[in-house]
MMTF fields as JSON, N, C-alpha, C and O atoms, coordinates in Angstrom:
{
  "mmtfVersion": "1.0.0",
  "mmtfProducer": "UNKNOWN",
  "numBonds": 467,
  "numAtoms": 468,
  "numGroups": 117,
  "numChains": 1,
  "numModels": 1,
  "chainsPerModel": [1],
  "groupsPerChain": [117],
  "chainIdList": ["A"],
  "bondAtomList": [4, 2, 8, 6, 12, 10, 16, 14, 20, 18, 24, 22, 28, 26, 32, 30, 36, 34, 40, 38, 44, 42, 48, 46, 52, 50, 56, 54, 60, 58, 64, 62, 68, 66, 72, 70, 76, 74, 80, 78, 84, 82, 88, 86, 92, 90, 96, 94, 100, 98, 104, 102, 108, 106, 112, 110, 116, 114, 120, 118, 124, 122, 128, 126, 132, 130, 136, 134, 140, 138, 144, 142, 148, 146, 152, 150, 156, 154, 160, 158, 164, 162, 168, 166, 172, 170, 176, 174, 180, 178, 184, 182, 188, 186, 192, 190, 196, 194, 200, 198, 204, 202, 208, 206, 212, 210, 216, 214, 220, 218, 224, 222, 228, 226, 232, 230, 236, 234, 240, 238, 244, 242, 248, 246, 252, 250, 256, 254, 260, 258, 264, 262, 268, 266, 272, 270, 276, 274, 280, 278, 284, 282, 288, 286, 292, 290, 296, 294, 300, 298, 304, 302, 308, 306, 312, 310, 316, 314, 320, 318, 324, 322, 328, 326, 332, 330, 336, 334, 340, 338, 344, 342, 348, 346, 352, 350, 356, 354, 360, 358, 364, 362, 368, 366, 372, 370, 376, 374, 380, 378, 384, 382, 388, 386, 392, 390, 396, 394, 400, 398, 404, 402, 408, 406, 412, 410, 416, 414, 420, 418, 424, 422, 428, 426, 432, 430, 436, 434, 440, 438, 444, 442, 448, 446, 452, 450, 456, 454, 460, 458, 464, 462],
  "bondOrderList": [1, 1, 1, 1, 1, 1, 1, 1, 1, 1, 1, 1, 1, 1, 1, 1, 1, 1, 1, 1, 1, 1, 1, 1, 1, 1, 1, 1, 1, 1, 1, 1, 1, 1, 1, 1, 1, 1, 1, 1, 1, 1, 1, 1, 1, 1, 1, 1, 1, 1, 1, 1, 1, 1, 1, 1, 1, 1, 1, 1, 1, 1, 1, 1, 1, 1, 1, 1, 1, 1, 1, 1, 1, 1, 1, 1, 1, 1, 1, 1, 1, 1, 1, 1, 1, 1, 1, 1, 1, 1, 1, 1, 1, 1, 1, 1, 1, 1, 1, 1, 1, 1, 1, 1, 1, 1, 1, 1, 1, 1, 1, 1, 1, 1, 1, 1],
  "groupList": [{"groupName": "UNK", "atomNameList": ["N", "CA", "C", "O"], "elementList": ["N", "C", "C", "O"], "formalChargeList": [0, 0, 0, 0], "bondAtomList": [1, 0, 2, 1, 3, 2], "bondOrderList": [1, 1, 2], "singleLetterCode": "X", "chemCompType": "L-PEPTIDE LINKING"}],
  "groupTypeList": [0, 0, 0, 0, 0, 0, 0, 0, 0, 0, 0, 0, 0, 0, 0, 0, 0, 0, 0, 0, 0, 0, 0, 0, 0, 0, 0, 0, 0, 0, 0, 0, 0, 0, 0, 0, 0, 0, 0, 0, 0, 0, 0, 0, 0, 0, 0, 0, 0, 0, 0, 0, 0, 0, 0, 0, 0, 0, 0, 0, 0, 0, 0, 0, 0, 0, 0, 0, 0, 0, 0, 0, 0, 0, 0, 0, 0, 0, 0, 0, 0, 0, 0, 0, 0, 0, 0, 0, 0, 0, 0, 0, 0, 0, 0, 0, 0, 0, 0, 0, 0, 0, 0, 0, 0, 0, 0, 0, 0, 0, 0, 0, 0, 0, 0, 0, 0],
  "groupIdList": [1, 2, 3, 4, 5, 6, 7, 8, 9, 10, 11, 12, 13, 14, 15, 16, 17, 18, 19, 20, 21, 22, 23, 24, 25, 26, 27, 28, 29, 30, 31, 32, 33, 34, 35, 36, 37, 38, 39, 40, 41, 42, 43, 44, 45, 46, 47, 48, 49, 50, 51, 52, 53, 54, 55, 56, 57, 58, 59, 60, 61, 62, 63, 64, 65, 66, 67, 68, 69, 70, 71, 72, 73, 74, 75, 76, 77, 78, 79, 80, 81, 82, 83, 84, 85, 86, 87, 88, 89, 90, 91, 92, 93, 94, 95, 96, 97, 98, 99, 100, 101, 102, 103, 104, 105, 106, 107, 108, 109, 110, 111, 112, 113, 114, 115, 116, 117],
  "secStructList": [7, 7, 7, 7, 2, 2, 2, 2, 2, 2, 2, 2, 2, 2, 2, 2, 2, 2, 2, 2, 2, 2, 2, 2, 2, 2, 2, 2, 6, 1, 1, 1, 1, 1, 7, 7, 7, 7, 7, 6, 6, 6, 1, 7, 2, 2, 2, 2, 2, 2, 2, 2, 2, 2, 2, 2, 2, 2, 2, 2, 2, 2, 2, 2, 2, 2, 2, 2, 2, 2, 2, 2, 2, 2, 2, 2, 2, 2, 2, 2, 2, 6, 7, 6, 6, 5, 7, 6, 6, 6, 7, 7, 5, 7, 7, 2, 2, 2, 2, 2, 2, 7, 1, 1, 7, 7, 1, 7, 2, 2, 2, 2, 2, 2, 2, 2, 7],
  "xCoordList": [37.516, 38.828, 39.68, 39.238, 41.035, 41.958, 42.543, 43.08, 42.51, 43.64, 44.593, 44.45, 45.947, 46.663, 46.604, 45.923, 47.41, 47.668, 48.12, 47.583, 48.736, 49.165, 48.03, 47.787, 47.57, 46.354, 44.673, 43.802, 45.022, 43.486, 43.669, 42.702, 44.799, 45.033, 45.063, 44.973, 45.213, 45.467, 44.294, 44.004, 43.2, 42.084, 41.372, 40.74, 41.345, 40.323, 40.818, 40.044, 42.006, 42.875, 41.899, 41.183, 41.874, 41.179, 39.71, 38.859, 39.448, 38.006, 37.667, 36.949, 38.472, 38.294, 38.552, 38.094, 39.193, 39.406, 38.603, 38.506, 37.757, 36.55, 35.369, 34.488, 35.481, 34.301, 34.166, 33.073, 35.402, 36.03, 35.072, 34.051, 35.983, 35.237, 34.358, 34.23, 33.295, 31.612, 31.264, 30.828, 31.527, 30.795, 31.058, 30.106, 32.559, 32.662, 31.82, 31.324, 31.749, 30.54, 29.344, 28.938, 28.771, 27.545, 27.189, 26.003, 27.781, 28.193, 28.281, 27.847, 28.795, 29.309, 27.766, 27.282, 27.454, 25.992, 24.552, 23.53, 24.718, 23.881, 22.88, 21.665, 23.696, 23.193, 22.744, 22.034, 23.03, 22.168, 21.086, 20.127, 20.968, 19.793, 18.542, 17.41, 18.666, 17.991, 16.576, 16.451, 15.616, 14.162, 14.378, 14.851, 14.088, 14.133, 12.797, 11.596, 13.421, 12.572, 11.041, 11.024, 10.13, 9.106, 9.237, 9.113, 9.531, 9.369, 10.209, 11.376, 9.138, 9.478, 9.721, 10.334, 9.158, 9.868, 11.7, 12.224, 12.124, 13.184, 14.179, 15.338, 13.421, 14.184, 13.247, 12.098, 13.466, 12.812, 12.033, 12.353, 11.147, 10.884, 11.559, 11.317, 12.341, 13.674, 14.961, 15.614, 15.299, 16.029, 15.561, 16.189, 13.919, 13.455, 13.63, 13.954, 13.433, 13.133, 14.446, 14.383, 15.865, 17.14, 17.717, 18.441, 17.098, 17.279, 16.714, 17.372, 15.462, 14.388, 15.337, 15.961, 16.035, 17.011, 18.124, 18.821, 18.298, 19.764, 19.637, 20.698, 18.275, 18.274, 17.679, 17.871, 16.712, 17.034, 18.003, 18.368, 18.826, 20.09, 21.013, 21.468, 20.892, 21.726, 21.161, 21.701, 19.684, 19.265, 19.773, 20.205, 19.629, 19.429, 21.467, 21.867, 22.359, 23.717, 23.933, 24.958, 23.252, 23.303, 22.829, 23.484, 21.762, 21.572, 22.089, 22.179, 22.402, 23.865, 25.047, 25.583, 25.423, 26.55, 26.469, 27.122, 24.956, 24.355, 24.333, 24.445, 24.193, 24.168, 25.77, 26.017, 26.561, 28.306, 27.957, 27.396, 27.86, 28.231, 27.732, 28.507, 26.711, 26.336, 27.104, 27.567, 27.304, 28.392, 29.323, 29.463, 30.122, 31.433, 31.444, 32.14, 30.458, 29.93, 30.138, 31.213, 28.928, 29.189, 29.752, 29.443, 30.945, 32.088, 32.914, 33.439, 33.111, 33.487, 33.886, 34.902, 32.289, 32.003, 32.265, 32.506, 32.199, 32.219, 33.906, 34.367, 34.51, 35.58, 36.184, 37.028, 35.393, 35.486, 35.2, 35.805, 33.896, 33.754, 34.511, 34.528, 34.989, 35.619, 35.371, 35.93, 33.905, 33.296, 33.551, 32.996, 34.907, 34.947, 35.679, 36.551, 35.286, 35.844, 35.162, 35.56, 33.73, 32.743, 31.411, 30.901, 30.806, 29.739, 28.767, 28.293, 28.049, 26.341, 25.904, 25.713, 25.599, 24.706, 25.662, 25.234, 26.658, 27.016, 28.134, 28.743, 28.651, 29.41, 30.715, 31.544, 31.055, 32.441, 33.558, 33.142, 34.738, 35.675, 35.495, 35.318, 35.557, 35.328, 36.333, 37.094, 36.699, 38.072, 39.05, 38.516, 40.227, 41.031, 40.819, 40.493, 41.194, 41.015, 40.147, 40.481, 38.618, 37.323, 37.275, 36.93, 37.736, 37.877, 39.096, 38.776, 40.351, 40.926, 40.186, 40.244, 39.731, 38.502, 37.698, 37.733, 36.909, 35.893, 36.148, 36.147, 36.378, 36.661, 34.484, 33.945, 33.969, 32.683, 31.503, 30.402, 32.049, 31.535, 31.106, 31.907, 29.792, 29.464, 29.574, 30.109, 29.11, 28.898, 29.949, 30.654, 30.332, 30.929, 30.857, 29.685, 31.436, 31.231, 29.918, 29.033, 29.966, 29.203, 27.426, 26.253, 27.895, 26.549, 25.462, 24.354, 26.659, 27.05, 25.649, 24.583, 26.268, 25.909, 24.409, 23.498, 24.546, 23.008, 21.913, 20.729, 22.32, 21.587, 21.111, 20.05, 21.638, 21.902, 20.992, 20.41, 21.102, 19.917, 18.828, 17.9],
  "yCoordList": [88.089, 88.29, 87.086, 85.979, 87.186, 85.945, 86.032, 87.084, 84.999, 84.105, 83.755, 83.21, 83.881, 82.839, 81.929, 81.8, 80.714, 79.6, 79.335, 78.369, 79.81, 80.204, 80.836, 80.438, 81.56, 82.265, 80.969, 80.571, 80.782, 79.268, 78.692, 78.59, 78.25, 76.799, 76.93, 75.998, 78.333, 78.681, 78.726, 78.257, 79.639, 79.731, 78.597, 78.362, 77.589, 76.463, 75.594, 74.808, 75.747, 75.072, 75.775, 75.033, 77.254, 77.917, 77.604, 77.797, 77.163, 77.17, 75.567, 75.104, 75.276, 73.344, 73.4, 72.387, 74.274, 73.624, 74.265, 73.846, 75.811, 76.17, 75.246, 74.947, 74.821, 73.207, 72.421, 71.873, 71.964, 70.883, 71.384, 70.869, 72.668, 73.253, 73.664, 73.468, 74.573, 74.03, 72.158, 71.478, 71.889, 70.16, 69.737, 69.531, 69.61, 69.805, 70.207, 69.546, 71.696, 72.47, 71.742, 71.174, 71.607, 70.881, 69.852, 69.682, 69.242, 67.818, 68.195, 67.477, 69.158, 69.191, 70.042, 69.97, 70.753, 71.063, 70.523, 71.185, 68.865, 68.602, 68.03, 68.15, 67.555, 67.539, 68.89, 68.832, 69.613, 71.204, 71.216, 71.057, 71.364, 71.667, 70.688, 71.094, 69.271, 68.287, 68.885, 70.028, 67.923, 68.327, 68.757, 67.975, 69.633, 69.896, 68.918, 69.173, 68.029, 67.029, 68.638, 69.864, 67.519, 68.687, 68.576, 69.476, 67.038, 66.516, 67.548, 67.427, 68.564, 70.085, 69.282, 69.715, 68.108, 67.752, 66.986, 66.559, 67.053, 66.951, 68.128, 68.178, 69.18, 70.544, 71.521, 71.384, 72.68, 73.812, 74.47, 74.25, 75.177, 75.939, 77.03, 77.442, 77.292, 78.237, 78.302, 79.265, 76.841, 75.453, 75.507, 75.697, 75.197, 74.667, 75.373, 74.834, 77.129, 78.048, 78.415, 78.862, 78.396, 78.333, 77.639, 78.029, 76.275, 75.189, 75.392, 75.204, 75.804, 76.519, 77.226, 76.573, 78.632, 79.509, 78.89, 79.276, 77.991, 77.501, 76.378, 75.945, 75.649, 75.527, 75.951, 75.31, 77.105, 77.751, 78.404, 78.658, 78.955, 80.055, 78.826, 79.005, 77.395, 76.327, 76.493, 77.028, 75.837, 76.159, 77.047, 76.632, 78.262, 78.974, 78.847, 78.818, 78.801, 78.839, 77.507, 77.382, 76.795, 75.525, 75.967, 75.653, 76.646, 77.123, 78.152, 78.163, 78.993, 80.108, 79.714, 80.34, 77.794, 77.042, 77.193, 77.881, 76.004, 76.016, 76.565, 76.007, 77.872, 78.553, 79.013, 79.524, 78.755, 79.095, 78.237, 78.631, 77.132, 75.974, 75.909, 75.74, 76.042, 76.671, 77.311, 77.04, 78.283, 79.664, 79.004, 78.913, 78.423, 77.635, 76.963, 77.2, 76.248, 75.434, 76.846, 77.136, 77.629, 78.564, 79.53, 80.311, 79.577, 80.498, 79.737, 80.382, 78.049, 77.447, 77.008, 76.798, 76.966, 77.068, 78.598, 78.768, 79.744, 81.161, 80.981, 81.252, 80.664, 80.15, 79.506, 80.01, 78.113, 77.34, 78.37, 78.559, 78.736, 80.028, 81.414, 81.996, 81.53, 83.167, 83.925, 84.97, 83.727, 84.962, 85.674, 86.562, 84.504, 84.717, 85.982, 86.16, 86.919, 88.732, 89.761, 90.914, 89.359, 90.301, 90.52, 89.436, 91.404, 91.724, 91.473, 92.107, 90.609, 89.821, 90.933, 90.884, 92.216, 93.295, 94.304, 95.338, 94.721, 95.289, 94.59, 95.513, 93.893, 93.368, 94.246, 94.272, 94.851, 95.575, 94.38, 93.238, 94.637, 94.131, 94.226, 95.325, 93.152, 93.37, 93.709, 92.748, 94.613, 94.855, 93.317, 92.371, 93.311, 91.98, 91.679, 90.653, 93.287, 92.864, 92.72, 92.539, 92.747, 92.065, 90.747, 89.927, 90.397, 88.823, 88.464, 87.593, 88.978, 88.458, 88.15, 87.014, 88.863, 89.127, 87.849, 86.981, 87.943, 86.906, 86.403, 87.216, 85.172, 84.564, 84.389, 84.137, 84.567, 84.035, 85.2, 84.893, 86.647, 87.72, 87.627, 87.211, 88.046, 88.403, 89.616, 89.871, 90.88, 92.083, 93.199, 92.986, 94.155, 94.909, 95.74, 96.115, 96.313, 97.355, 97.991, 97.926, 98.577, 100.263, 98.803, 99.084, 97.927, 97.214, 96.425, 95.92, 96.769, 95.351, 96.512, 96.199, 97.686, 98.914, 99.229, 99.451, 99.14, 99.546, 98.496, 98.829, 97.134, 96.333, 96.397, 95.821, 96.894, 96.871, 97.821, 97.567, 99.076, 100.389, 100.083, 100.886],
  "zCoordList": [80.191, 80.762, 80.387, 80.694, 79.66, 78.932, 80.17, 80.517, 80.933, 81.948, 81.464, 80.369, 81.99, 81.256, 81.714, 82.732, 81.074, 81.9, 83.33, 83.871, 83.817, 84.926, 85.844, 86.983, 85.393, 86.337, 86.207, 86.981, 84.839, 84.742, 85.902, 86.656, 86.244, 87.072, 88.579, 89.379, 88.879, 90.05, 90.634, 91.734, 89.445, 89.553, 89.619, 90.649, 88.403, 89.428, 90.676, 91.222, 91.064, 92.194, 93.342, 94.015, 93.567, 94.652, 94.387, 95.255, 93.289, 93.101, 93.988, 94.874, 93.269, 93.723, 95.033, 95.561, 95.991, 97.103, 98.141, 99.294, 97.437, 98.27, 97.978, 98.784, 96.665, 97.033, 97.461, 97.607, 97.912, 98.615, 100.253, 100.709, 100.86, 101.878, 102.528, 103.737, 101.508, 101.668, 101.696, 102.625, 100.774, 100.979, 102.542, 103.295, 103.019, 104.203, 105.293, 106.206, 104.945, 105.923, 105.688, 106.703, 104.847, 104.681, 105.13, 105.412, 105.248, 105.377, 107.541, 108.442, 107.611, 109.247, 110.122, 111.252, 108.939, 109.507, 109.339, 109.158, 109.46, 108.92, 110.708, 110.866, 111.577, 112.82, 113.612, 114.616, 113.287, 114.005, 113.575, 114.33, 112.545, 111.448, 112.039, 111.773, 112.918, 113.268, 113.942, 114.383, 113.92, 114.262, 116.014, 116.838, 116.206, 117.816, 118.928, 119.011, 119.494, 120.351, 121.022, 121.127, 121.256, 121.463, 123.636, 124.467, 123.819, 125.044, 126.387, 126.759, 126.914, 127.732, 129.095, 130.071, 128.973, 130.429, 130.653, 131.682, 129.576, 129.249, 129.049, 129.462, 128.251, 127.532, 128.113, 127.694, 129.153, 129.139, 128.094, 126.925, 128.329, 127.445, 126.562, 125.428, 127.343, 126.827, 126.356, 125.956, 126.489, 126.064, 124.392, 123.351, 124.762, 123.451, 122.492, 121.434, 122.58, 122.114, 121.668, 120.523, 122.232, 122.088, 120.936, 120.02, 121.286, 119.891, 119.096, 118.074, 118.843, 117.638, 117.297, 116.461, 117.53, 116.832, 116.404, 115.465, 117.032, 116.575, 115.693, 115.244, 115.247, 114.236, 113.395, 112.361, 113.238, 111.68, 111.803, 110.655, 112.662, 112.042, 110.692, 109.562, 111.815, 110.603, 109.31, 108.342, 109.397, 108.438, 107.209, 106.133, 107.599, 107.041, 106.336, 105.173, 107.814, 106.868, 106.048, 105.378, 106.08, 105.199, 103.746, 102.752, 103.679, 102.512, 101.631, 100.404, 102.483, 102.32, 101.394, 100.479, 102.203, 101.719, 100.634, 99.849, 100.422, 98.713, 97.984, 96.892, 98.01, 97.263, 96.732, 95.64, 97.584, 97.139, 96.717, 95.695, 96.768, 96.393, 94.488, 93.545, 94.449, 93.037, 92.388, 91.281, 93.099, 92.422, 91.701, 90.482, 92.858, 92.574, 90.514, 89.526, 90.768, 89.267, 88.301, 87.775, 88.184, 87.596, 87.274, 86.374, 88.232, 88.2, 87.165, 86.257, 87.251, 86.615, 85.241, 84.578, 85.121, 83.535, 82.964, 81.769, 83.936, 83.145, 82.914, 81.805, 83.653, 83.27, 81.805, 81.064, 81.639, 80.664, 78.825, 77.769, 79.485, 78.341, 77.679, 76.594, 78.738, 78.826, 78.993, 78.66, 79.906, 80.162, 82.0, 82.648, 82.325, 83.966, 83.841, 82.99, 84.762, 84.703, 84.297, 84.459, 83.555, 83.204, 83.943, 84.224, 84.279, 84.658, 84.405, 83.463, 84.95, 84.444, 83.972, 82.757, 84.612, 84.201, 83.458, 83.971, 82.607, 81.967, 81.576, 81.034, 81.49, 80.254, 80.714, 79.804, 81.685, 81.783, 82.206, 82.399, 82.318, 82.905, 84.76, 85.285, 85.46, 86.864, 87.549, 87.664, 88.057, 88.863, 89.269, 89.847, 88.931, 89.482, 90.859, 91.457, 91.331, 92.928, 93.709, 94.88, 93.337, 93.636, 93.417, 94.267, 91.87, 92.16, 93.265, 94.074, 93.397, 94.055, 95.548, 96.019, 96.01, 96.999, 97.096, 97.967, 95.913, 95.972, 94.702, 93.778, 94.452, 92.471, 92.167, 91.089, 93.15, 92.922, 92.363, 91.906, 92.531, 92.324, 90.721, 89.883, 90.386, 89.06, 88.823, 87.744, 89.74, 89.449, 89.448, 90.435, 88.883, 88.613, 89.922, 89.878, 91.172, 91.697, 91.718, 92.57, 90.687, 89.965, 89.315, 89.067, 89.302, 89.211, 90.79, 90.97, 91.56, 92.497, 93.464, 93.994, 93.329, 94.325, 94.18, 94.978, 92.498, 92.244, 92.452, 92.404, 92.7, 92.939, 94.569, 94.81, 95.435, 96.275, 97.241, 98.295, 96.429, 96.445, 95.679, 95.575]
}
């Protein structure tokens, strides 16, 4: 997909400033994620068990981040190449307004679906 100039810049502007925003998050979830104290005469058992969920749910969105956070790079470079707008799995043109949606999407719809099923 040929960007123009106008659309390049806009594009890594939104790109750069959702990286900006995960690092942030990352960076802000890094005290949840913390080892849960074991000491029950301090924290209930149900307390404890509370904080157990609430930190892997972090966990788990911390790694979520990471993984945008990846994207971001490689949306980047598909960028740099010319290959940002095509479909990892078929090589089509990706709808505009999916990227407008998401700039981080690889898959085509009609690819996105079948992966999916």
């Amino acid at each position: 997909m040929h960007l123009s100039k106008h659309d390049d810049i806009a594009l890594r502007e939104r790109l750069e400033r959702l990286r900006q925003q995960l690092r942030e998050e990352l960076a802000g979830g890094s005290e949840a994620g913390a080892t849960v104290e074991l000491d029950q005469a301090r924290v209930g058992r149900l307390s404890r068990m509370d904080a157990l969920q609430a930190q892997a749910m972090s966990r788990e969105t911390s790694r979520r981040t990471s993984v945008r956070l990846a994207m971001v790079d490689v949306v980047l470079a598909r960028v740099d190449s010319g290959e940002y707008g095509y479909c990892d799995e078929c090589g089509e043109l990706i709808n505009p307004k999916r990227l407008d949606v998401d700039p981080l999407v690889t898959l085509c719809i009609q690819c996105a679906s079948l992966k999916e099923s």
